[in-house]
PDB file of N, CA, C and O in Angstrom, chain B, residues numbered from 101:
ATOM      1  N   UNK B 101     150.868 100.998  40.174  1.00  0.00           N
ATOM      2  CA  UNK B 101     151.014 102.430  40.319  1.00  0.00           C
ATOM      3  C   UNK B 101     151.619 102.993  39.043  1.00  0.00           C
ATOM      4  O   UNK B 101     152.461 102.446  38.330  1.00  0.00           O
ATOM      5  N   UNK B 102     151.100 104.069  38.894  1.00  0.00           N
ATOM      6  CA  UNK B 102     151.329 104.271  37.527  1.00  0.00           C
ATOM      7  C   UNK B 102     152.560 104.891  37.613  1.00  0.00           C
ATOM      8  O   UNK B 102     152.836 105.250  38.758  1.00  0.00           O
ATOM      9  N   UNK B 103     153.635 105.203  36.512  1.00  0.00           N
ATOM     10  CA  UNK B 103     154.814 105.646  36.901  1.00  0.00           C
ATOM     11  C   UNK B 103     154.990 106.542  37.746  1.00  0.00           C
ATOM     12  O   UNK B 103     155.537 106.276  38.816  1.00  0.00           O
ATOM     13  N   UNK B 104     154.528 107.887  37.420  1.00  0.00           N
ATOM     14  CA  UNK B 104     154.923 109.703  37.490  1.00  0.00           C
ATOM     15  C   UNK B 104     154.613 109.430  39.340  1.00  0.00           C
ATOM     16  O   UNK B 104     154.770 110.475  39.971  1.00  0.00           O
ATOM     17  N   UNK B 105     154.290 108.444  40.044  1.00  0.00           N
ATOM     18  CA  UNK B 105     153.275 108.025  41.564  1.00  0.00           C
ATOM     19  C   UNK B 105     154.631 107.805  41.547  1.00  0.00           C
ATOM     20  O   UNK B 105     155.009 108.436  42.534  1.00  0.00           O
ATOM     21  N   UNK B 106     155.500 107.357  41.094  1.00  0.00           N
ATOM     22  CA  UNK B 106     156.815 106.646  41.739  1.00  0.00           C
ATOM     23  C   UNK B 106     158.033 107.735  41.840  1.00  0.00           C
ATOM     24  O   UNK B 106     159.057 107.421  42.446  1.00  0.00           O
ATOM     25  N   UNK B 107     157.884 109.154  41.169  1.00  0.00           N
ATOM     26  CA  UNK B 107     158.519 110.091  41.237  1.00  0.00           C
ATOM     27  C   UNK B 107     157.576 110.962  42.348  1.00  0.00           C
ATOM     28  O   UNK B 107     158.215 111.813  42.966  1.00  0.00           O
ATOM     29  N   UNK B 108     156.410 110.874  42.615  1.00  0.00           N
ATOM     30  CA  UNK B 108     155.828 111.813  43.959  1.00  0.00           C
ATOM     31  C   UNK B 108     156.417 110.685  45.042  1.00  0.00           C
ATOM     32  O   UNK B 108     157.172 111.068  45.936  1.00  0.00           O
ATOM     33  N   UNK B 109     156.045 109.293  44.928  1.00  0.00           N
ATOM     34  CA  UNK B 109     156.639 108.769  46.378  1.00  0.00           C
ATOM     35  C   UNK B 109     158.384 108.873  46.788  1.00  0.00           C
ATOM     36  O   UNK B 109     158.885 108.710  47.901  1.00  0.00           O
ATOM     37  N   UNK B 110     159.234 109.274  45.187  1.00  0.00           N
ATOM     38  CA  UNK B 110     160.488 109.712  45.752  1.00  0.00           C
ATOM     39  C   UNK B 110     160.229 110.559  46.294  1.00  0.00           C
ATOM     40  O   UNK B 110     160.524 110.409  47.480  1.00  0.00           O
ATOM     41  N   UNK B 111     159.448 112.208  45.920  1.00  0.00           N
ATOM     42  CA  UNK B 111     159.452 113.372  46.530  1.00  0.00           C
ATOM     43  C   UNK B 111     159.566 113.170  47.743  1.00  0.00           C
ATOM     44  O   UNK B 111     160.547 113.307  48.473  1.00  0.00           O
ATOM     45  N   UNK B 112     158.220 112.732  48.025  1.00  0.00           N
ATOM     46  CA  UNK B 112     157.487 112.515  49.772  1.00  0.00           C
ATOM     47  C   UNK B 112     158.136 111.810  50.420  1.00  0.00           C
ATOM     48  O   UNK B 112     158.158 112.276  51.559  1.00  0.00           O
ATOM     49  N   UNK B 113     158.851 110.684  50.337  1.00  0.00           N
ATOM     50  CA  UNK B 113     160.229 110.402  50.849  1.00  0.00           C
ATOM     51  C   UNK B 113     161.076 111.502  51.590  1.00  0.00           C
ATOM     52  O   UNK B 113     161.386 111.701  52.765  1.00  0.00           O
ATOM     53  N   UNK B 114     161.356 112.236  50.185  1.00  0.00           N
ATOM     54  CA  UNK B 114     162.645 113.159  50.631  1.00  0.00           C
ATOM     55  C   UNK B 114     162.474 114.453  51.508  1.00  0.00           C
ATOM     56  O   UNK B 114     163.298 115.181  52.061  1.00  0.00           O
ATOM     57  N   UNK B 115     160.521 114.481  51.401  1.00  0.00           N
ATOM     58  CA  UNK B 115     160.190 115.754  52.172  1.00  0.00           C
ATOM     59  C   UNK B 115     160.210 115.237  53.192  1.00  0.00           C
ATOM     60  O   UNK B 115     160.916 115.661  54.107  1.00  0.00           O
ATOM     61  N   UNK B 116     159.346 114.055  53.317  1.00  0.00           N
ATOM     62  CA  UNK B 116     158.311 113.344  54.326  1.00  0.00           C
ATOM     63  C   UNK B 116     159.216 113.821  55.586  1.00  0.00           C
ATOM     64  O   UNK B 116     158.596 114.190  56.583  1.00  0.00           O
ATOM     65  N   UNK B 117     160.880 113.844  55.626  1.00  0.00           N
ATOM     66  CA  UNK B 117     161.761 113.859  56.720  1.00  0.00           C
ATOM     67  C   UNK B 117     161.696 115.142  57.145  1.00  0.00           C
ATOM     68  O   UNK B 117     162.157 115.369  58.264  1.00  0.00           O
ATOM     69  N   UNK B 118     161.268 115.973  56.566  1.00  0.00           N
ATOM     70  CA  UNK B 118     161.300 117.394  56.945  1.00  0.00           C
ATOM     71  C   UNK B 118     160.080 117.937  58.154  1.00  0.00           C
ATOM     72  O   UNK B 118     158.904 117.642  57.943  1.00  0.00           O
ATOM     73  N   UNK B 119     160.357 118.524  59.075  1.00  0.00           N
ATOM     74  CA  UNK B 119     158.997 118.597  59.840  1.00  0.00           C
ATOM     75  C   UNK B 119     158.094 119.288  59.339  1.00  0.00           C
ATOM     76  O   UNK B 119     157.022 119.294  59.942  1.00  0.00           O
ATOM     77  N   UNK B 120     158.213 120.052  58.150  1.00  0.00           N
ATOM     78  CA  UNK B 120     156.816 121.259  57.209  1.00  0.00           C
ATOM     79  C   UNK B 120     157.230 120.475  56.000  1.00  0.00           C
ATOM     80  O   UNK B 120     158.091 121.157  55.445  1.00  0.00           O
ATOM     81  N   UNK B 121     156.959 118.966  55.079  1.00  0.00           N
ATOM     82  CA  UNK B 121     157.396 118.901  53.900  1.00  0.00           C
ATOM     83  C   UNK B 121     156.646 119.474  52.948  1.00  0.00           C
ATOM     84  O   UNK B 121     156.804 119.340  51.735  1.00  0.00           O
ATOM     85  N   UNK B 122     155.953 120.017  53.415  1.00  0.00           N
ATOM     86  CA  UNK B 122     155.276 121.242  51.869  1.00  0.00           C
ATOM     87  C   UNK B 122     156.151 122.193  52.030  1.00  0.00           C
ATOM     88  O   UNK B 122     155.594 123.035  51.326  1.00  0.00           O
ATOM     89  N   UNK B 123     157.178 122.760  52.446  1.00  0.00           N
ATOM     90  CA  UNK B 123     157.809 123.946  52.349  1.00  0.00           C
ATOM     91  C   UNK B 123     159.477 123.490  52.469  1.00  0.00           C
ATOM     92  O   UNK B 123     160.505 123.978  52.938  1.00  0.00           O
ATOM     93  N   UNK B 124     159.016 122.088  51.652  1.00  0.00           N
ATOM     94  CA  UNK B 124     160.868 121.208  51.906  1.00  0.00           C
ATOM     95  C   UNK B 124     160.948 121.707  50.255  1.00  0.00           C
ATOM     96  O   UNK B 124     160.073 121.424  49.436  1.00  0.00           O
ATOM     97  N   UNK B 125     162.115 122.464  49.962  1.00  0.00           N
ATOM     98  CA  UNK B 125     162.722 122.610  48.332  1.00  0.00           C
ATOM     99  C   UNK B 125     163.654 121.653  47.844  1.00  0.00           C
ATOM    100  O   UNK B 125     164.866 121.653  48.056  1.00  0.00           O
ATOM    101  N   UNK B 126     163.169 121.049  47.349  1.00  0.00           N
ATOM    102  CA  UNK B 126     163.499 119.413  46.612  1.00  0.00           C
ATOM    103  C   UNK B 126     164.289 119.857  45.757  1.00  0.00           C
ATOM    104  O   UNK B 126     163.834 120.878  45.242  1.00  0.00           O
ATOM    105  N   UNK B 127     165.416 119.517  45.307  1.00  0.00           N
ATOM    106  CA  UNK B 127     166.287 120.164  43.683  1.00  0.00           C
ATOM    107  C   UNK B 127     166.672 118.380  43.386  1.00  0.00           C
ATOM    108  O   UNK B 127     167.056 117.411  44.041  1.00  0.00           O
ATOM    109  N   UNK B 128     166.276 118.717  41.937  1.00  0.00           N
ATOM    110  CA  UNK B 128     166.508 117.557  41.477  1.00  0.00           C
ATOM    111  C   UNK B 128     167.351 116.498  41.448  1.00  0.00           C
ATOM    112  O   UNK B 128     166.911 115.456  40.962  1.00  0.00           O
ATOM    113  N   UNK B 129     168.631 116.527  41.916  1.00  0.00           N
ATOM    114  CA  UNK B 129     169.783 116.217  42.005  1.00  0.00           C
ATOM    115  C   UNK B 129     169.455 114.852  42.958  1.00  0.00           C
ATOM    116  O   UNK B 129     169.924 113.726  42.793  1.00  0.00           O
ATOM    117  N   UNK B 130     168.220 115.429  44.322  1.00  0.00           N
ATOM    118  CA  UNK B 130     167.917 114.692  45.028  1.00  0.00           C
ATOM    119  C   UNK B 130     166.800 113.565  44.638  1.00  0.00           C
ATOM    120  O   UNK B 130     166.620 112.549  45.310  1.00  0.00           O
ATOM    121  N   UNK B 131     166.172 113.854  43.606  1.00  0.00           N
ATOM    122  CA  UNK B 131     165.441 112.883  42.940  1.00  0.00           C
ATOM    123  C   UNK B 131     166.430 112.017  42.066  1.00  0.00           C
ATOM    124  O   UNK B 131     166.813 110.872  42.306  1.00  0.00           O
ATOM    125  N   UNK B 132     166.797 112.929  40.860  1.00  0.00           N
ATOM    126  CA  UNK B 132     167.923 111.610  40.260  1.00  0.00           C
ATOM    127  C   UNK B 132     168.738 110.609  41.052  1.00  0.00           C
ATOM    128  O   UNK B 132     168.990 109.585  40.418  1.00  0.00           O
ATOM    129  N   UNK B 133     169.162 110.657  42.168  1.00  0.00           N
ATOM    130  CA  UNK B 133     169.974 110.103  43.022  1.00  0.00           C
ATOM    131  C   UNK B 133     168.921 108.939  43.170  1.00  0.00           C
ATOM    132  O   UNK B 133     169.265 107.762  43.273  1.00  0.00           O
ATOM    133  N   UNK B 134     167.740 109.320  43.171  1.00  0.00           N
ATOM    134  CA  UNK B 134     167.167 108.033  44.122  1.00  0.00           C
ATOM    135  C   UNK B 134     166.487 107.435  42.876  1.00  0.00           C
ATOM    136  O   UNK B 134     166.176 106.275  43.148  1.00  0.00           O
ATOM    137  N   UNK B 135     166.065 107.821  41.382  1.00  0.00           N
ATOM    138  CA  UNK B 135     165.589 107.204  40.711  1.00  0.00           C
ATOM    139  C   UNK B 135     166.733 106.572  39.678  1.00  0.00           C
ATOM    140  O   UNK B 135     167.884 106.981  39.834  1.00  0.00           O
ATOM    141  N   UNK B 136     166.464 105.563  38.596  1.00  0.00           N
ATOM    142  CA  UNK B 136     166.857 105.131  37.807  1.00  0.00           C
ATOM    143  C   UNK B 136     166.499 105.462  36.634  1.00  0.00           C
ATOM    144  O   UNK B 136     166.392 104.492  35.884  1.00  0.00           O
ATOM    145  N   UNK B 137     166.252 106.539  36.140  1.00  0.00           N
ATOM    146  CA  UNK B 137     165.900 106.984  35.206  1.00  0.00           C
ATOM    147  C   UNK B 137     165.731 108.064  34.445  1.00  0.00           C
ATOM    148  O   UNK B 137     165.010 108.854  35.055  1.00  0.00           O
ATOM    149  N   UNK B 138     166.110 108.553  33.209  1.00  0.00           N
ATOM    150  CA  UNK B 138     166.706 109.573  32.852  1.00  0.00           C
ATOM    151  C   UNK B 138     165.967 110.777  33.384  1.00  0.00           C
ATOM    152  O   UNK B 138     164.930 110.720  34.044  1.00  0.00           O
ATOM    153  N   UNK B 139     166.797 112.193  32.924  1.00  0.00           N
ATOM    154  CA  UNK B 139     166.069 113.457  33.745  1.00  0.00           C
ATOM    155  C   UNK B 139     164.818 113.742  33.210  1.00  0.00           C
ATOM    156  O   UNK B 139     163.730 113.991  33.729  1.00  0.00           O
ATOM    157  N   UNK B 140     165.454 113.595  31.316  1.00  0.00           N
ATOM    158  CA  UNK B 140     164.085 113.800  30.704  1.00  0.00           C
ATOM    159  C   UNK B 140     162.207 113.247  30.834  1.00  0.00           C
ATOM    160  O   UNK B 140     161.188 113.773  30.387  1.00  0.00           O
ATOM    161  N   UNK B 141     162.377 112.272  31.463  1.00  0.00           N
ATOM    162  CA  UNK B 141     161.398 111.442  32.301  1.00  0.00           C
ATOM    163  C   UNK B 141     161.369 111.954  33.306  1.00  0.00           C
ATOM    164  O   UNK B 141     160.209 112.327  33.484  1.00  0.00           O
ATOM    165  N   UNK B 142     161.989 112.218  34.135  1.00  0.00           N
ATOM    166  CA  UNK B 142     161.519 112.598  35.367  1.00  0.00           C
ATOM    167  C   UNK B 142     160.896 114.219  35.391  1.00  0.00           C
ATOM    168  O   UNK B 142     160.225 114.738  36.283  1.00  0.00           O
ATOM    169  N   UNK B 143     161.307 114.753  34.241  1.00  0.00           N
ATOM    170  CA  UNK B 143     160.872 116.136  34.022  1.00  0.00           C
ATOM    171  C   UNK B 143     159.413 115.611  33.327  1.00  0.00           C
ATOM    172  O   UNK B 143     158.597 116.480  33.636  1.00  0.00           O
ATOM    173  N   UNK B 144     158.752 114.598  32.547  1.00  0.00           N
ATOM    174  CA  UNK B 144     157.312 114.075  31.781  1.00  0.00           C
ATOM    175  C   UNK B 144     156.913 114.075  33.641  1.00  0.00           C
ATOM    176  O   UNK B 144     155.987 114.771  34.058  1.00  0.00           O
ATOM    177  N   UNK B 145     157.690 113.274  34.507  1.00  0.00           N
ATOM    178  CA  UNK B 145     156.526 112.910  35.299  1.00  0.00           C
ATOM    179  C   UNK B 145     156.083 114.505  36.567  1.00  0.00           C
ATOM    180  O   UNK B 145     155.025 114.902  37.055  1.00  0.00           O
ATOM    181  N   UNK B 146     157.118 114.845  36.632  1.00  0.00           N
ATOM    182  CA  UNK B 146     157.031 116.146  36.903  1.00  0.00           C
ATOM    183  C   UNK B 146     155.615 117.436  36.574  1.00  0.00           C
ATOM    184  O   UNK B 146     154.970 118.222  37.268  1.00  0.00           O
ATOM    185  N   UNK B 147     155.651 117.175  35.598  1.00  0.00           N
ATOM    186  CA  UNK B 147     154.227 117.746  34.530  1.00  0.00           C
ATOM    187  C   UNK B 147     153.336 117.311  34.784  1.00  0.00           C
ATOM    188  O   UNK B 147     152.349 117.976  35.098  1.00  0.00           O
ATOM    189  N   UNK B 148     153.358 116.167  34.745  1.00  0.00           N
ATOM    190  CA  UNK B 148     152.080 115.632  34.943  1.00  0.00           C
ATOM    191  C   UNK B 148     151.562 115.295  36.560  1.00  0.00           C
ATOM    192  O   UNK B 148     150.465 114.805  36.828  1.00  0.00           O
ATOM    193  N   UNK B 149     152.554 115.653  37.510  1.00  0.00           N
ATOM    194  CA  UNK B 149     152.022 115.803  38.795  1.00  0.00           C
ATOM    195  C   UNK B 149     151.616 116.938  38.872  1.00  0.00           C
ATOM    196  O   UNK B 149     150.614 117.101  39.567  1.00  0.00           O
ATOM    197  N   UNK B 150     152.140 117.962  38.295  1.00  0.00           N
ATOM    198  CA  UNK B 150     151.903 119.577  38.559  1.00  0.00           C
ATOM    199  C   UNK B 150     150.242 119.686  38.219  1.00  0.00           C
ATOM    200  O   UNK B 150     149.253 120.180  38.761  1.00  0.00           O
ATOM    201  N   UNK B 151     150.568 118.874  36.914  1.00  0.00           N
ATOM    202  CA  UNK B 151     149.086 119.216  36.002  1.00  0.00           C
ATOM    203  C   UNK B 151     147.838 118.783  37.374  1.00  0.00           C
ATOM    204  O   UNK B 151     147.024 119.649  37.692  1.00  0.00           O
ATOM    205  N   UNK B 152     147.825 117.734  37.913  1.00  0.00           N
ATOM    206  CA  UNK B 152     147.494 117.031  39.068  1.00  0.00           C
ATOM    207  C   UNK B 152     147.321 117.887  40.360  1.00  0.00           C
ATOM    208  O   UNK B 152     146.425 117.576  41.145  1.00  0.00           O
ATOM    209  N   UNK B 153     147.987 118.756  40.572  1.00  0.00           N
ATOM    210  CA  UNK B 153     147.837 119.592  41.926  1.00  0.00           C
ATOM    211  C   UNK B 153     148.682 118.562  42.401  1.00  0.00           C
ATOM    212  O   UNK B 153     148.219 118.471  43.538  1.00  0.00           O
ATOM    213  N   UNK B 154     149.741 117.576  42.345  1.00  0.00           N
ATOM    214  CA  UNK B 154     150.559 117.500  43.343  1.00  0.00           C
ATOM    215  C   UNK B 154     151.841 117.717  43.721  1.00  0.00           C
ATOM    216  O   UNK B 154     152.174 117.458  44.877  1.00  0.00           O
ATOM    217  N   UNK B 155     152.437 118.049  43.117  1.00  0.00           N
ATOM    218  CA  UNK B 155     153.787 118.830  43.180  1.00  0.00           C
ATOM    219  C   UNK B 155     153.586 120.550  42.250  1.00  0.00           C
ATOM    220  O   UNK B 155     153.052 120.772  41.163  1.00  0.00           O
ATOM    221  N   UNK B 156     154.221 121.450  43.171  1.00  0.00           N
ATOM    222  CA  UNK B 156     154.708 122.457  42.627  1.00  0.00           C
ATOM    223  C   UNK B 156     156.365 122.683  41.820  1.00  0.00           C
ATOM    224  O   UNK B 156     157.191 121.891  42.272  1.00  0.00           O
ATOM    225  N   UNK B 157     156.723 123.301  41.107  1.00  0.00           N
ATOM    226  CA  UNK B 157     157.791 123.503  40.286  1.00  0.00           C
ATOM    227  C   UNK B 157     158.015 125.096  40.309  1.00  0.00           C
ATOM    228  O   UNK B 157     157.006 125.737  40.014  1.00  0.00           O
ATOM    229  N   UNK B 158     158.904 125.670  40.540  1.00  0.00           N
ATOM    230  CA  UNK B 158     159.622 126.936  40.193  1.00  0.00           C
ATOM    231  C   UNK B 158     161.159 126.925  39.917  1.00  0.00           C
ATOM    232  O   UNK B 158     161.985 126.123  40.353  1.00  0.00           O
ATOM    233  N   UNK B 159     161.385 128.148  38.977  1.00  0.00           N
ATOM    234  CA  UNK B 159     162.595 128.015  38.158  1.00  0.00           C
ATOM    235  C   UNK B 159     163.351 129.209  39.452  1.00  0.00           C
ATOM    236  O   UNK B 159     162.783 130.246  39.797  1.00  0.00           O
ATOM    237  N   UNK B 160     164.465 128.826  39.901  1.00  0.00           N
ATOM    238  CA  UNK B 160     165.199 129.400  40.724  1.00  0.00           C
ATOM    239  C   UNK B 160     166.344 129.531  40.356  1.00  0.00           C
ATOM    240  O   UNK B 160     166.344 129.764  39.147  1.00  0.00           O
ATOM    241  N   UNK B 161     167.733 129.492  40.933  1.00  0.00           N
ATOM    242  CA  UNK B 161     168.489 129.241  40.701  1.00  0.00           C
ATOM    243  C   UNK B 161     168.421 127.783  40.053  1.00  0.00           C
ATOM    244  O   UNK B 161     168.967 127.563  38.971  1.00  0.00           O
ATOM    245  N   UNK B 162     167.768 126.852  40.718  1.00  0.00           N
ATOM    246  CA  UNK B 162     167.952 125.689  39.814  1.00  0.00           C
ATOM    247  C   UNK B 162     166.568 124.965  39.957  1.00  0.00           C
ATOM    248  O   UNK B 162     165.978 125.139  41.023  1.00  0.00           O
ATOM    249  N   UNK B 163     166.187 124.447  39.333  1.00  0.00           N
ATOM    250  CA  UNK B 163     164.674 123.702  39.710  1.00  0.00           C
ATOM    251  C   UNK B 163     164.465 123.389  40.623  1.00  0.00           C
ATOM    252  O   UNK B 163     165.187 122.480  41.032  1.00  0.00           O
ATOM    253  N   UNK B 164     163.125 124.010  41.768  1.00  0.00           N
ATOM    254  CA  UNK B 164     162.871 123.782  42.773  1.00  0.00           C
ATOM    255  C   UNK B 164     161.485 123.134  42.517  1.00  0.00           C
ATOM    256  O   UNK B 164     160.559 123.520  41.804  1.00  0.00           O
ATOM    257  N   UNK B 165     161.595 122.164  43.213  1.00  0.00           N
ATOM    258  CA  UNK B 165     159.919 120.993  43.830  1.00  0.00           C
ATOM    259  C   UNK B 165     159.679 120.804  44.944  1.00  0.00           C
ATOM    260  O   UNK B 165     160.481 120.436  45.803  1.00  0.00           O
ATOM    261  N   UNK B 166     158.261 121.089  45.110  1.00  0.00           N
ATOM    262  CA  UNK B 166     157.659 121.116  46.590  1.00  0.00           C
ATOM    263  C   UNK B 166     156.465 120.189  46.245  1.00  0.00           C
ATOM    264  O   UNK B 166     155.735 120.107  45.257  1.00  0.00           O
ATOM    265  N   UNK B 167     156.529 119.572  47.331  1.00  0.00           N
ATOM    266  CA  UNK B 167     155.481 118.450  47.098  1.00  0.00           C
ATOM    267  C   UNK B 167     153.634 119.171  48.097  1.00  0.00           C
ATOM    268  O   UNK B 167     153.429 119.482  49.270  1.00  0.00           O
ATOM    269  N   UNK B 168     152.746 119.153  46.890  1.00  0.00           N
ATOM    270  CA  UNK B 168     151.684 119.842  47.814  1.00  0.00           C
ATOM    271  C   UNK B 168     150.762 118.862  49.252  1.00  0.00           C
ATOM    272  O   UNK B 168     150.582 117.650  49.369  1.00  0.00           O
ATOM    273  N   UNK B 169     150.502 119.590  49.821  1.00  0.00           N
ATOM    274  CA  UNK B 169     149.359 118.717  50.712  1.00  0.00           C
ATOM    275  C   UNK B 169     148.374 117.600  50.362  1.00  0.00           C
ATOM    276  O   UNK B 169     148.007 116.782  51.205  1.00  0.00           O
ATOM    277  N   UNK B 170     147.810 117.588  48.638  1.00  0.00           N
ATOM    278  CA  UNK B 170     147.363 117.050  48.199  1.00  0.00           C
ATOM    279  C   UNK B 170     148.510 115.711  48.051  1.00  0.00           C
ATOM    280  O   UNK B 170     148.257 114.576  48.454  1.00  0.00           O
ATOM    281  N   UNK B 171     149.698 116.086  47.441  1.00  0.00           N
ATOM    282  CA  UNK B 171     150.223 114.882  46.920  1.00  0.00           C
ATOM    283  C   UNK B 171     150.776 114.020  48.619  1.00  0.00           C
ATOM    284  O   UNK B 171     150.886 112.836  48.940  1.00  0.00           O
ATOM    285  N   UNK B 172     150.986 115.197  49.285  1.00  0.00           N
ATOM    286  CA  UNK B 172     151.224 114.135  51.068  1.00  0.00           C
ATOM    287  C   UNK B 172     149.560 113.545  51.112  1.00  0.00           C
ATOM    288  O   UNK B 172     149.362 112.381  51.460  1.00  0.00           O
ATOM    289  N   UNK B 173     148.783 114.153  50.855  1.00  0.00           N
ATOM    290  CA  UNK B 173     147.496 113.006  51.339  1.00  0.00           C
ATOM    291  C   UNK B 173     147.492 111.606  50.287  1.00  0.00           C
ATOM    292  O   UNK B 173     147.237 110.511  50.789  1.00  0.00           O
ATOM    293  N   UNK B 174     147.805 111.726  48.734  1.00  0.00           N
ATOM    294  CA  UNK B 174     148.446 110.858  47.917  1.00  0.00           C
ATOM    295  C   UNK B 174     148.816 109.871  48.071  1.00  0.00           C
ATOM    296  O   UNK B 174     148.326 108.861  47.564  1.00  0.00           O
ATOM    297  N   UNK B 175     150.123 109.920  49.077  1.00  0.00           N
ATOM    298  CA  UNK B 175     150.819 109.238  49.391  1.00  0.00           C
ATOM    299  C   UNK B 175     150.648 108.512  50.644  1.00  0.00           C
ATOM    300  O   UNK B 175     151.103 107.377  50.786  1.00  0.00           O
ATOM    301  N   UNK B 176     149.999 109.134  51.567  1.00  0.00           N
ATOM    302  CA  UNK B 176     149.749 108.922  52.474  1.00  0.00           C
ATOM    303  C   UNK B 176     148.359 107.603  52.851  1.00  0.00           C
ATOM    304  O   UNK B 176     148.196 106.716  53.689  1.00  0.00           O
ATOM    305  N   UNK B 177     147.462 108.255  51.470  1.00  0.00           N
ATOM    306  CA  UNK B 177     146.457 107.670  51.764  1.00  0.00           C
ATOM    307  C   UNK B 177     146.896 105.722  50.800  1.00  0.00           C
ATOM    308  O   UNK B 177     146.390 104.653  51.140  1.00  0.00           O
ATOM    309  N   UNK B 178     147.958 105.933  49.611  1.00  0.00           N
ATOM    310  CA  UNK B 178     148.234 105.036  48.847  1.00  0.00           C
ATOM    311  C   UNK B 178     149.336 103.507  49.892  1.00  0.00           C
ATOM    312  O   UNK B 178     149.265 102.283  49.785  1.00  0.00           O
ATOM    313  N   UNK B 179     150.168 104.345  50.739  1.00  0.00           N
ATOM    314  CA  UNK B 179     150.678 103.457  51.861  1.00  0.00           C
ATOM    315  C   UNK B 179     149.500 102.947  52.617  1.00  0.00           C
ATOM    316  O   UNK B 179     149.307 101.741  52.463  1.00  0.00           O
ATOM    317  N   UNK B 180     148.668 103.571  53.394  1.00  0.00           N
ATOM    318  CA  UNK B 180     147.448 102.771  53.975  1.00  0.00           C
ATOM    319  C   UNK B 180     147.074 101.692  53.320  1.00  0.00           C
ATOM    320  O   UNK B 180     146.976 100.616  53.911  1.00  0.00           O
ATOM    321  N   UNK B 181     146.769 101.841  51.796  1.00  0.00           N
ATOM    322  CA  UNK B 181     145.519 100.937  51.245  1.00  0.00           C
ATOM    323  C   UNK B 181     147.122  99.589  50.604  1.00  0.00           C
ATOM    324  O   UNK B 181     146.919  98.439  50.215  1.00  0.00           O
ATOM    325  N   UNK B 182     148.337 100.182  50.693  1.00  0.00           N
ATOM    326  CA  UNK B 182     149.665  98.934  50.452  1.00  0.00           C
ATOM    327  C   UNK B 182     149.128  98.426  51.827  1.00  0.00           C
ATOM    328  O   UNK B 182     148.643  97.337  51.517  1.00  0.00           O
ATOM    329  N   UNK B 183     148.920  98.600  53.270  1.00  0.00           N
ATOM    330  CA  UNK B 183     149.693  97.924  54.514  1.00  0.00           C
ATOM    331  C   UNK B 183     148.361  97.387  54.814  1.00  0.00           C
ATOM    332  O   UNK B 183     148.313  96.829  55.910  1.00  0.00           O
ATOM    333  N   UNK B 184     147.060  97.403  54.022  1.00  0.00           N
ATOM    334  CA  UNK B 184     145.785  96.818  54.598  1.00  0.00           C
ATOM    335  C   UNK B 184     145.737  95.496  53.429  1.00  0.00           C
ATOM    336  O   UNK B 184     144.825  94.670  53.468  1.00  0.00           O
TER     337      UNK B 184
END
């Protein structure tokens, strides 16, 4: 899996618990916590999910990420093809 997949499966993690996780506002704080790796990277992989249609980004009070429907089918469909 290529890296920036390992910063959407933190996302979807952190939404996945939410009962609407497309409308869960992720702030980064909650990603760094769970990754090992600097912000500046996690802001490359960030981009390049956006670029992707699978995460959204808006500047708020503080960086908000929403993970799209596309990136829950992503993820969703990438656990299936791990558990077969």
């Amino acid at each position: 899996m290529n890296a920036h997949y390992k910063t959407l499966e933190t996302i979807f993690t952190i939404a996945h618990q939410d009962p609407n996780p497309v409308t869960y506002l992720c702030r980064p704080r909650e990603i760094i916590l769970r990754q090992f790796q600097d912000w500046s990277v996690i802001q490359q992989h960030l981009e390049l999910l956006e670029q992707e249609g699978l995460v959204v980004t808006k500047q708020m009070d503080t960086l908000i990420i929403s993970i799209t429907s596309s990136g829950i089918q992503k993820m969703e469909s990438a656990n299936l093809n791990l558990q077969n």
